[in-house]
Each structure stands twice: as C-alpha cells, then as structure tokens.
C-alpha positions in Angstrom: 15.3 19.3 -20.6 11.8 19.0 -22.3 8.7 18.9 -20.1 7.0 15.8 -20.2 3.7 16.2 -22.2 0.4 16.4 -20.4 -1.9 13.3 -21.0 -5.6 13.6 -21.3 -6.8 14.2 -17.4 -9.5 11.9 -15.7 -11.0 12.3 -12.6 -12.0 9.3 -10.7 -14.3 9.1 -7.8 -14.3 5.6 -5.9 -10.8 5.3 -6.6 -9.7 3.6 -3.3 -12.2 0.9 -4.1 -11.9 -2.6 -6.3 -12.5 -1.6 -9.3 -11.3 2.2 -8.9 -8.1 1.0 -8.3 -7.7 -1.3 -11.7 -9.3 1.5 -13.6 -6.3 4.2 -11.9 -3.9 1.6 -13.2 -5.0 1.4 -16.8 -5.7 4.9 -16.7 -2.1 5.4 -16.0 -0.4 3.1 -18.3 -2.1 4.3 -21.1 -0.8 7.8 -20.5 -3.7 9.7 -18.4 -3.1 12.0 -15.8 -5.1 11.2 -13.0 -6.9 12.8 -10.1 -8.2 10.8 -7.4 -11.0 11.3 -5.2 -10.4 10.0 -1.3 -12.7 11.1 1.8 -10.8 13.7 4.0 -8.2 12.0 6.6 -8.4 8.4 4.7 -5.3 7.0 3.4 -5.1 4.2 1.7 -2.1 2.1 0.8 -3.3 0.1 -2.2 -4.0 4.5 -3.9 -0.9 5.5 -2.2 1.5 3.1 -5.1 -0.2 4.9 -7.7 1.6 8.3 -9.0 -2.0 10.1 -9.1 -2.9 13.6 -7.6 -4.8 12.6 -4.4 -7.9 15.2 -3.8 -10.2 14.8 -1.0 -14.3 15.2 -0.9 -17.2 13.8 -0.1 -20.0 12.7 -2.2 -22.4 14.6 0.3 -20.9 18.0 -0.1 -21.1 19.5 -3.3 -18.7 22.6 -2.4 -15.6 20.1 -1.9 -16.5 18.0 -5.0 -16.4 21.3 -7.0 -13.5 22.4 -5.7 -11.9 18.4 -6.5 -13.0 18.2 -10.3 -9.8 19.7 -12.0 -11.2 22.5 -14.9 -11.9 21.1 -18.2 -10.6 17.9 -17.7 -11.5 14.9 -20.3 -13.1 12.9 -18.0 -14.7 12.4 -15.0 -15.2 8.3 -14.2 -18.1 8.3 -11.4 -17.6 5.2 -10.1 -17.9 5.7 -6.0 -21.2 4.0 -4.5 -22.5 2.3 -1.1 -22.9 -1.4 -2.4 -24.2 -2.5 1.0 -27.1 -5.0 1.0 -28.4 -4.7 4.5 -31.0 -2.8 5.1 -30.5 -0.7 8.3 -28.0 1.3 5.8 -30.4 1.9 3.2 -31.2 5.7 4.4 -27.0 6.5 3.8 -27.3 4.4 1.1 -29.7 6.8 -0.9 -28.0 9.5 0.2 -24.5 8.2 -1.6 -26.2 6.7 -4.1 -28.4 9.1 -5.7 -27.6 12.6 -4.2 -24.0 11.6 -4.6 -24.0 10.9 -8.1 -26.2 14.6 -8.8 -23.7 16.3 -6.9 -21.2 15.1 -9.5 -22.6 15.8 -12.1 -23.5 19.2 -10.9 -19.2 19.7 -10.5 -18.3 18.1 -13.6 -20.9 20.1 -15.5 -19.7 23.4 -13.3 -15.7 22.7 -14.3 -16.8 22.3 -17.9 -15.9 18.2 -17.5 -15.8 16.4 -20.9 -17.4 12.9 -20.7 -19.1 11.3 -17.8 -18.6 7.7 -17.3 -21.1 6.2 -14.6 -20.4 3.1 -13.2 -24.0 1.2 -12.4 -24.6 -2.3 -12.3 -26.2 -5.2 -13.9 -28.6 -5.3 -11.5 -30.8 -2.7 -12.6 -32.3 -5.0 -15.0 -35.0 -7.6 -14.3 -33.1 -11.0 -14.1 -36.4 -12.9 -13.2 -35.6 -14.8 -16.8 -32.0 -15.9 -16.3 -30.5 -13.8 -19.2 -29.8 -9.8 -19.4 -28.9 -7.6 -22.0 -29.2 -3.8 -23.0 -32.9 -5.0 -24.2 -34.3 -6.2 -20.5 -36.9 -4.0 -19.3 -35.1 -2.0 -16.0 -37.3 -3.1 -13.0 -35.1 -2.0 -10.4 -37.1 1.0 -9.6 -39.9 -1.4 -7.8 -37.1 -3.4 -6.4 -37.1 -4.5 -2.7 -33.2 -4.5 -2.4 -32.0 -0.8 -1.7 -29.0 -1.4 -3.3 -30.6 -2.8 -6.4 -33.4 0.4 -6.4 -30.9 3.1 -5.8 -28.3 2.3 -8.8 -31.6 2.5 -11.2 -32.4 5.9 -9.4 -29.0 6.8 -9.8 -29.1 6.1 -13.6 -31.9 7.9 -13.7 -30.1 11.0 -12.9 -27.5 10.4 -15.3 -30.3 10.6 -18.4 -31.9 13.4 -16.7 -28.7 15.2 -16.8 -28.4 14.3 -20.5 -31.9 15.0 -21.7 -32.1 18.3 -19.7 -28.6 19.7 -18.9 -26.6 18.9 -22.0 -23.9 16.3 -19.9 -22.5 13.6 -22.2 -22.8 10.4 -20.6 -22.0 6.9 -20.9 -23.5 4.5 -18.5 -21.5 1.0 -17.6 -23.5 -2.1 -16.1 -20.5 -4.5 -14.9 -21.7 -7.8 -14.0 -19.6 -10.2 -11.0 -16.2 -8.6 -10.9 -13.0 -10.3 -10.0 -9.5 -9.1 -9.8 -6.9 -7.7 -8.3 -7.5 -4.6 -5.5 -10.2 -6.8 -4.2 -10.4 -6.9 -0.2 -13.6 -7.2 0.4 -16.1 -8.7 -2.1 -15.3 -11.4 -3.5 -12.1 -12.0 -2.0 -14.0 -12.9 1.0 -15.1 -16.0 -1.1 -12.0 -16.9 -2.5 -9.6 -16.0 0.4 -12.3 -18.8 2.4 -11.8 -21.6 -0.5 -8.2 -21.3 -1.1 -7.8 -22.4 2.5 -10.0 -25.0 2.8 -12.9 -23.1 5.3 -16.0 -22.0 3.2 -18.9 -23.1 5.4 -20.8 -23.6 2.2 -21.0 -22.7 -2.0 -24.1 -21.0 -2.7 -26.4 -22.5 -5.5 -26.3 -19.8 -8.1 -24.7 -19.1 -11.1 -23.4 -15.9 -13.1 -21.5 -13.9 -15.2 -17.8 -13.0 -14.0 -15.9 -10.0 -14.9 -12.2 -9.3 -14.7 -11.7 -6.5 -13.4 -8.6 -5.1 -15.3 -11.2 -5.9 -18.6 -14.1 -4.0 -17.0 -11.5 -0.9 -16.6 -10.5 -1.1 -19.9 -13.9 -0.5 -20.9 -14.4 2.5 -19.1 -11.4 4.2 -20.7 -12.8 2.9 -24.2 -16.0 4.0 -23.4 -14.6 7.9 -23.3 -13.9 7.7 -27.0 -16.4 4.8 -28.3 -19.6 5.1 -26.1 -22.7 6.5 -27.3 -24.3 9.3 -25.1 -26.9 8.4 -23.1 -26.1 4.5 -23.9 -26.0 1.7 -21.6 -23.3 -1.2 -22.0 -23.5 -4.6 -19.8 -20.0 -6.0 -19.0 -20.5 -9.3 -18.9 -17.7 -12.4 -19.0 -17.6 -16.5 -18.7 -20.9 -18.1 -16.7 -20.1 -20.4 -14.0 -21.8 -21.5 -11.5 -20.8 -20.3 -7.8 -19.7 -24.3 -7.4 -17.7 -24.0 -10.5 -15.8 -20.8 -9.5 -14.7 -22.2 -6.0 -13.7 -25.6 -7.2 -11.5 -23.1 -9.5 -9.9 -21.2 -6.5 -9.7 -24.9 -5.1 -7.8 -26.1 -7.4 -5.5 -22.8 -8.0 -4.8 -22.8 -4.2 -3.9 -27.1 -4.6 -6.6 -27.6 -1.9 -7.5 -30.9 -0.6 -10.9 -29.9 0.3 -12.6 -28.9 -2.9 -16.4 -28.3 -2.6 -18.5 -31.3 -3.9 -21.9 -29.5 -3.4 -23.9 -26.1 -2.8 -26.4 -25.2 0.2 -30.0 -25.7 -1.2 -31.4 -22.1 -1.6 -34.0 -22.6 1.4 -31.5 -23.3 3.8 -29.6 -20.2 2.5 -33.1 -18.2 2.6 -33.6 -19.4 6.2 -30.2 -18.4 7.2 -30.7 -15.0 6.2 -33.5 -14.1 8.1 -31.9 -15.3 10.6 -28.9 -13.2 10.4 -31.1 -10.2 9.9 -32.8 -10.9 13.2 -29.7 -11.0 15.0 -28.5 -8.2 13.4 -31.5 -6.4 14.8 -30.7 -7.3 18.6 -27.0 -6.7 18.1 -26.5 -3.8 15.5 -23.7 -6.0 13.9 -23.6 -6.2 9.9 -25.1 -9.3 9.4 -22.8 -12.2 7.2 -25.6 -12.8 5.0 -28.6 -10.9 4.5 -31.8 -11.9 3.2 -31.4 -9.2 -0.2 -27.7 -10.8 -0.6 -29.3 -14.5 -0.5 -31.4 -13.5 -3.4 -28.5 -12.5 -5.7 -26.6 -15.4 -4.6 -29.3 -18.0 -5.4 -29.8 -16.4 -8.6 -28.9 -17.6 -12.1 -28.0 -15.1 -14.5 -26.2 -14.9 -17.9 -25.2 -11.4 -19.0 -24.7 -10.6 -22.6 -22.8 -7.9 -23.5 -22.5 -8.5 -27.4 -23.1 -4.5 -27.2 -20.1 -3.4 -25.5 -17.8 -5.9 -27.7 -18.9 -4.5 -31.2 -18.9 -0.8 -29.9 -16.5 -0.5 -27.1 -13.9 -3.5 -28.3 -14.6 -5.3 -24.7 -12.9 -8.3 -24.6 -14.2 -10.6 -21.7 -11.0 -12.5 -19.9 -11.3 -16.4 -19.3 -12.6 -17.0 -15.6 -9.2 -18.6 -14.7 -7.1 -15.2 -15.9 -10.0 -13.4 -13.3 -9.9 -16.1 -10.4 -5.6 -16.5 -10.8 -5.2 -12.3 -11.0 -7.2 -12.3 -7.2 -5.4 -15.2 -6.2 -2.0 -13.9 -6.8 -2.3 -10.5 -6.1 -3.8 -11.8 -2.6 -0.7 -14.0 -1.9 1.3 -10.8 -2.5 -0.5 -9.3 -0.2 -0.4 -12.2 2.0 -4.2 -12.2 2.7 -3.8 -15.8 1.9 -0.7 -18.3 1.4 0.9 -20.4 -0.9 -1.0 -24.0 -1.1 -4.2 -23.4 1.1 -1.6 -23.2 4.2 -4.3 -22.1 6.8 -3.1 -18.6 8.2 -2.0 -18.8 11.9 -3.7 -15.5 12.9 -6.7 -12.9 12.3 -3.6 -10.6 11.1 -2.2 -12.7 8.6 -5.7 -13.1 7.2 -4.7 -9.1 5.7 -8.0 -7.9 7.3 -5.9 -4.7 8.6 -7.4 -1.5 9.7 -7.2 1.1 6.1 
C-alpha cells in the first residue's frame, strides 16, 4: 500500500487554548501535519480529539522548546500568551509574554522554521478614537494594562527578530473572538445570557471575530502575508447589549437584557473587586483594566487582511450560534435557557 503523503508541518504553541484549538482544526482539514505544544503533565480533552503529534514545553525554558519545534518545518504559529488582566499576575505575565515569545523565535530560528505567524492583539493600538486600523499609531507601550503593554513588547520582538535576525514574520491582531473551543472568555458571557443570570451587559461596543475565520487567516497568512506586516482581524460591530440579546434570543430566553450598567457603576465595581482581591488573593470577577475594555467602543477595520489575506469576516449570528452549539454539546449550557441544576453541569470541570 502507498504511504500517505506528508502535508506541509506547522507547529503550534497555545494549542490547548480557544483559538489554538480552531486553528489545529483548519490546519488539519486542509491537509497539515500538526505538532502541538502542551505544558508537561497537562492533558487536555478538547487537544486530545485532534490526530496531532502532542509535544510538551514551556514557554520559559528554551532547551524544551528547541527540542519541541520539529526541524525545518513550514511553520511555526506562536499563538500561546497570559491574557490575564489583573494585575497581581503582571510579573508572570511578562515573563510569558515577552521572554516567551523570544524563546520561540530563538527555536524556530535554531530548527531552520519557515514562517512565523504571531498571534497579538488589537489592543496594541490606541483606541482612544473609536476606530483602528493597520494606520493607528501603537500606544500600547505607555499603556497601564499589563496585558495591553506586554503584546506591544512582544511585537516588538517579532520586528527585532526580522530587522536583525533574518526571521520571516507575519504578525495577526484579532479583535473580540467567538467560537467554538471557548471555555473561558467569552463563553462566560454567553453561557450567563443563555440562561437567564447575567448580573448586568456592559456598555461598550466592538468588533467580533469568529474564531474558525480568524484561524483561517493564520493559515492564509503563511502563503499571503507580507514579512514584517501587521493585519487587524476584525468582524461585525455590536454593541455588548446587542450580542447578548443575540445569545438571548438563540437560547429562546425569556429574560432578554433591556439595558447596560452605566460605565461608572462598572468603574466603581472594579475597584472594588480589586480591593477585595487584595485581602483575599482571589482573581477578582472584574478588574478595573478589564472595565476599561469593556466600556470601550471600538470598530476594527481590517480592509487590509481582506484584500491580502482573502479574510472573510462571518456574520455575528454564525460566531454567537458556533459558541452556543458547540457549548450545548458540551453541555456547559442546555437546550432553551433550562437553568443547570449543578456547579458540574455548568462544564466548569477540572482540565
């Protein structure tokens, strides 16, 4: 019998994440082989469906990422970071974020890697005007939110490496994702609506990504990216209060929000939080860096990444019903806002 061919190889760090997870999945149907990075004695079960070559590493030692990167492989898709917004975990935070993405470069570069796709975010531009696009100045590098400050530093890096080191590299700025794979982001948000108990909408408003499109894009950007280029993923704007009357309405909710909490209150409640969090050590439920995102209004435009990538933004329902359904399959919520019984049947089970 004739061997299978080899497809092109990728390497993917963050793969046990969101967005890792729908970019292993395209990779894979369109023919990649695919090794997966994963921290040393952590399974995880949404990685573990996938028919991908499971490595393990850490960000923070180079030696094991070295050893991970398979030799001359077509790609490497950086896309592992510590998206925290509290601060007490900014000082790990730069660690992952900044001497994490160096040390792989400094193994893709070493295994003779062909193109580096970093995954960054939009908020490394200044969104003080309400729209963003590969033109807005980058002001993150003054920015008071850690998580906002070390993506920019982390970008850095990347053009450092091109300018000086010869690594070709595409950068990616995503905006709001949603999908499938999500357990934690915004699934919180829309597990909360579709049963009827989100305390309350916040006021802002932004661009939403699907998360399957946002994939695609990395794999086009192997082939179709520019070295040294950024590309904001953008999608549909909606307002916060527009997105959760959507899940409302998906999930055939009776108690669809009406309003939003006025950005004061919201600003007030997160200094709260982070003084309690203080006494207690806890993660805080809303800190005062994630109140300024979430009170924010911002349109991303990513005209770039459609003429030069072919990104093609989904509608907000084929996002919000991809979440929703893959989250009743994985019963982490039910079938018509039925409230779960238990804290188990929530899905919020030990990885």
């Amino acid at each position: 019998m004739a061997k299978k061919p080899v497809g092109r190889r990728a390497f993917v760090t963050g793969a046990t994440g969101f967005l890792g997870l729908n970019l292993v999945q395209q990779l894979l149907t369109e023919g990649w082989d695919v090794t997966a990075l994963r921290r040393e004695k952590l399974r995880h079960r949404d990685l573990d469906r996938f028919p991908v070559t499971q490595v393990t590493g850490d960000l923070l030692d180079p030696e094991s990422l070295e050893a991970a990167v398979p030799r001359d492989c077509d790609a490497v898709f950086h896309m592992a970071a510590m998206t925290t917004v509290w601060s007490r975990q900014a000082p790990m935070q730069n660690q992952v974020n900044v001497d994490g993405t160096e040390n792989v470069i400094d193994a893709a570069l070493a295994k003779g890697a062909g193109r580096f796709i970093h995954t960054s975010t939009w908020n490394v531009y200044d969104w003080s005007n309400g729209v963003v696009s590969e033109d807005t100045p980058q002001t993150a590098g003054t920015s008071w939110i850690n998580y906002n400050r070390t993506k920019f530093q982390a970008e850095e890096v990347v053009r450092a490496a091109v300018r000086d080191r010869g690594l070709d590299a595409v950068i990616l700025n995503p905006s709001h994702i949603i999908g499938r794979y999500d357990r934690q982001n915004w699934a919180q948000l829309i597990m909360m609506a579709a049963i009827g108990k989100l305390p309350g909408v916040p006021p802002g408003a932004g661009s939403f990504a699907h998360g399957e499109a946002v994939a695609r894009a990395h794999i086009a950007a192997v082939d179709k990216g520019r070295t040294g280029e950024n590309y904001l993923l953008g999608g549909p704007d909606a307002t916060f209060l527009e997105l959760v009357q959507q899940v409302a309405d998906l999930a055939k909710q009776s108690k669809r929000p009406k309003r939003t909490v006025p950005a004061p209150m919201m600003r007030l409640m997160g200094r709260i939080e982070g003084v309690i969090s203080t006494i207690t050590a806890k993660t805080p439920q809303i800190t005062p860096e994630a109140v300024a995102m979430v009170t924010a209004r911002v349109r991303i435009a990513s005209s770039k990444a459609q003429d030069e990538l072919g990104y093609q933004p989904s509608t907000l329902h084929a996002a919000i019903s991809d979440a929703y359904d893959w989250m009743l399959r994985e019963k982490m919520i039910y079938a018509y806002g039925k409230p779960p019984s238990t804290k188990r049947q929530l899905g919020f089970k030990r990885k």
